[in-house]
C-alpha positions in Angstrom: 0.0 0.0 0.0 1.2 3.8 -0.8 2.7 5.4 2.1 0.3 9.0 1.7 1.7 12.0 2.0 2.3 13.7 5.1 2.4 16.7 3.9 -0.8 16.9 1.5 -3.5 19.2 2.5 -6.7 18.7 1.6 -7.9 21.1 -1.8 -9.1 24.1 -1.2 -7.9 24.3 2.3 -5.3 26.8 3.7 -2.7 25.5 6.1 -5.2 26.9 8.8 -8.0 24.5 7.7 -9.6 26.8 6.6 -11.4 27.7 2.3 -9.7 29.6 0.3 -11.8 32.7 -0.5 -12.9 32.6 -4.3 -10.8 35.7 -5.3 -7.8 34.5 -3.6 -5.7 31.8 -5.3 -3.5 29.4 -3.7 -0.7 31.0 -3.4 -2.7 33.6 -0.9 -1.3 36.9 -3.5 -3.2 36.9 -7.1 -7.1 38.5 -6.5 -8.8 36.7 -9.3 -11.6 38.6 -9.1 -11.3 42.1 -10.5 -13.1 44.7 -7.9 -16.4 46.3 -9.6 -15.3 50.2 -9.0 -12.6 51.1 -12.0 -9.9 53.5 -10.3 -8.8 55.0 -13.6 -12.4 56.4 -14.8 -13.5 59.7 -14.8 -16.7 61.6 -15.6 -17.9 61.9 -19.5 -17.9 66.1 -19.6 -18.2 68.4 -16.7 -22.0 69.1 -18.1 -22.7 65.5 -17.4 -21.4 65.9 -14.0 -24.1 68.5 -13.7 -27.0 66.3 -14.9 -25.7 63.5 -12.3 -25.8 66.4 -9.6 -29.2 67.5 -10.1 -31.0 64.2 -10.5 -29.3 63.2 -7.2 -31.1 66.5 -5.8 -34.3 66.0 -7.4 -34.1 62.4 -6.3 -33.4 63.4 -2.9 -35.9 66.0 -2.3 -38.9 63.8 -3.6 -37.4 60.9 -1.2 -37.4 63.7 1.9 -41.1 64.3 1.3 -41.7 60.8 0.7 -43.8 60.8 -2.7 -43.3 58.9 -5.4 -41.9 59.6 -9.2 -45.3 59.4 -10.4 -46.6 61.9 -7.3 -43.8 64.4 -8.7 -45.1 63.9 -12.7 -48.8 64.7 -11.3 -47.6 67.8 -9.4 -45.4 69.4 -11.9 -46.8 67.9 -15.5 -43.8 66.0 -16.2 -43.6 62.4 -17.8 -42.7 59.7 -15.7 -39.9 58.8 -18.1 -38.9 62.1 -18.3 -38.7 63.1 -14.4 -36.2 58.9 -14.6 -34.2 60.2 -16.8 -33.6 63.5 -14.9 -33.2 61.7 -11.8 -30.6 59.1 -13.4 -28.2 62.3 -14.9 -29.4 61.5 -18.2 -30.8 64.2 -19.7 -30.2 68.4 -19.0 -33.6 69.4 -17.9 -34.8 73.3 -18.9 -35.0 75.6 -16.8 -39.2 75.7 -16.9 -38.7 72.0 -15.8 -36.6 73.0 -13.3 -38.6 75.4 -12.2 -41.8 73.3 -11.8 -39.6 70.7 -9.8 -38.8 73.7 -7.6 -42.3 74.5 -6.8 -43.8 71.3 -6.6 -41.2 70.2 -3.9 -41.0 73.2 -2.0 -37.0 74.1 -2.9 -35.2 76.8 -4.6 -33.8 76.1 -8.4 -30.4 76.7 -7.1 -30.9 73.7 -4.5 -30.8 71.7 -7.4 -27.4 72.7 -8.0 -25.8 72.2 -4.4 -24.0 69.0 -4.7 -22.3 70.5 -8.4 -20.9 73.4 -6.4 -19.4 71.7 -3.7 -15.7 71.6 -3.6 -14.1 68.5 -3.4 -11.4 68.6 -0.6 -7.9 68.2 -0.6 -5.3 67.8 2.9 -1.9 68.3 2.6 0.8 67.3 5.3 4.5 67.8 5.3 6.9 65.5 7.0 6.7 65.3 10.5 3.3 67.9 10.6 1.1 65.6 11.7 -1.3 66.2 14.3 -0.4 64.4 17.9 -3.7 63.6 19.1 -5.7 62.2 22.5 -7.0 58.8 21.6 -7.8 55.7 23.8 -4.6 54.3 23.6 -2.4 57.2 24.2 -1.7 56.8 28.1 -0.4 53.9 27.3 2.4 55.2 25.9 1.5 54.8 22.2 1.8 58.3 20.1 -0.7 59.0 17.1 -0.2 61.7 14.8 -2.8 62.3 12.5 -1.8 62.1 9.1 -5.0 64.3 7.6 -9.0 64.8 8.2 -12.1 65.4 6.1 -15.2 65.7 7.7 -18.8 66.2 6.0 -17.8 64.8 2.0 -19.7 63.5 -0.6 -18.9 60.1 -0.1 -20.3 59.4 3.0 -17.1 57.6 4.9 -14.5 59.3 7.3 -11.3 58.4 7.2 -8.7 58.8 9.9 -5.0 57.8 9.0 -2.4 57.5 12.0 1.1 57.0 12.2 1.2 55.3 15.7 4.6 55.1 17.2 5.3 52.8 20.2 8.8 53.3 22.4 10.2 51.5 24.8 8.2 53.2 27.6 4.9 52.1 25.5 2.5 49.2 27.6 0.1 46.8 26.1 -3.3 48.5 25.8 -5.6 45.5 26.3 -7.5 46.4 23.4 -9.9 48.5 20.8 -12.9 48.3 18.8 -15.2 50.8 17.5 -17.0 50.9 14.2 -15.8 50.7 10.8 -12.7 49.0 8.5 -9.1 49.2 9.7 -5.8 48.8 7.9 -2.5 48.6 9.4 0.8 48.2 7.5 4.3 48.1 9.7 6.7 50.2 9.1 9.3 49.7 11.6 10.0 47.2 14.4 7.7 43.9 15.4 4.4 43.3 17.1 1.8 40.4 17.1 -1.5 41.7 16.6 -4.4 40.4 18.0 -7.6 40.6 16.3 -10.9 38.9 17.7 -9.6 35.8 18.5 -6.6 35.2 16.4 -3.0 36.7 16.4 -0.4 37.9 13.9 3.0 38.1 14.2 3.5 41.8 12.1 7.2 43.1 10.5 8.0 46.1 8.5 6.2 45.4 5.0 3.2 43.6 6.5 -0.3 44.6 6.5 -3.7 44.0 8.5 -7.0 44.3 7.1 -9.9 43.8 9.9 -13.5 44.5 10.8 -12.8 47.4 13.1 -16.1 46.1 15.5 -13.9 43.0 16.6 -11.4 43.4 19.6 -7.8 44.0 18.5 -4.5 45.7 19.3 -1.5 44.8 19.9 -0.6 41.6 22.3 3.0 41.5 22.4 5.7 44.0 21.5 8.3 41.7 19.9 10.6 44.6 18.7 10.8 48.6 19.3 10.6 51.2 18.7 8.0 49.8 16.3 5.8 52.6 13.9 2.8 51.9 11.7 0.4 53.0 9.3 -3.0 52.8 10.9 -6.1 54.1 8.7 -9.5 53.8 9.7 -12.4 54.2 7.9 -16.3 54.3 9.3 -19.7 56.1 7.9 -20.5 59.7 8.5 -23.5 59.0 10.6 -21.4 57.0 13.4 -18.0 57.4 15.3 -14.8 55.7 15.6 
């Protein structure tokens, strides 16, 4: 009989025991699946942009009263397929349509208009101008400096980036969790990271990916100082 192999797992299987995800392949590094949102693609014209703009305004307004499209075509004359294809950016409606969405949902025209106008924000920081803040972890002897801040933004997620810095005065904190994604990458030194109930040994060049809800933080300080990258991102309507 054939002596099996002690070393063959079984397919599909990690050396964890656990699946594979479908986008991962086996050796954990090639994402087969491609992600749905295309980085490189930018709006047709910049009067398209305003079509988008105003449909999401109409659209909005009609939701905030809570009346349907065909409510809206009764109120202000308009077709039903015209008023969708205003709302879906993809026609330029004229300014007497405008005007009749105005008055039917109780708005100024130039409502319509607010999310086309509103600047899209930009933070800049030089090396070493970083923010030191006050954070949970901070008497424990860990140092955040935060890296940039936008607040209210059109895309409805916050998103805090740190560069935490522990020394050799630095304790344990036992540990965090508060809403949102996190993402850590190491930049100097060692750690093993806990996260829910699993632990990984982190060195420069690594990165974490978690569910921000879970417990983590660090569990052991293998090597300091020790810096990393630690951005966290969460939805408008809650706090980290």
């Amino acid at each position: 009989m054939a002596k099996k192999n002690s070393n063959t797992k079984p397919a599909g299987l990690t050396g964890k025991g656990k699946s594979l995800p479908k986008n991962v392949s086996a050796d954990g590094r090639t994402v087969r699946a491609q992600l749905t949102q295309n980085p490189h693609a930018i709006r047709d014209t910049r009067e398209k942009v305003l079509e988008v703009a105003i449909g999401h305004e109409v659209r909005a307004f009609r939701k905030k009263l809570g009346i349907t499209v065909a409510d809206l075509a009764a109120a202000t004359d308009i077709s039903l397929g015209m008023l969708s294809k205003i709302e879906n950016g993809i026609t330029s409606p004229s300014l007497t349509t405008l005007q009749a969405l105005s008055r039917a949902l109780g708005v100024p025209v130039t409502a319509f208009f607010r999310r086309f106008e509103e600047e899209r924000a930009a933070v800049f920081i030089k090396a070493g101008e970083g923010v030191d803040v006050e954070r949970r972890g901070t008497r424990a002897g860990h140092q955040y400096n935060l890296l940039g801040h936008i607040g209210a933004n059109t895309s409805g997620v916050v998103v805090e980036p740190y560069l935490i810095t522990l020394t050799e005065d630095s304790d344990v904190f036992p540990t965090f969790q508060h809403a949102g994604m996190e993402f850590l990458y190491m930049l100097e030194g060692e750690v093993v990271y806990r996260h829910g109930s699993h632990l990984y040994p982190m060195k420069p060049g690594d990165s974490l990916f978690f569910d921000a809800d879970a417990p983590h933080g660090p569990e052991e300080l293998t090597q300091l100082p020790m810096r990393y990258l630690s951005i966290i991102c969460y939805p408008q309507n809650s706090t980290s």
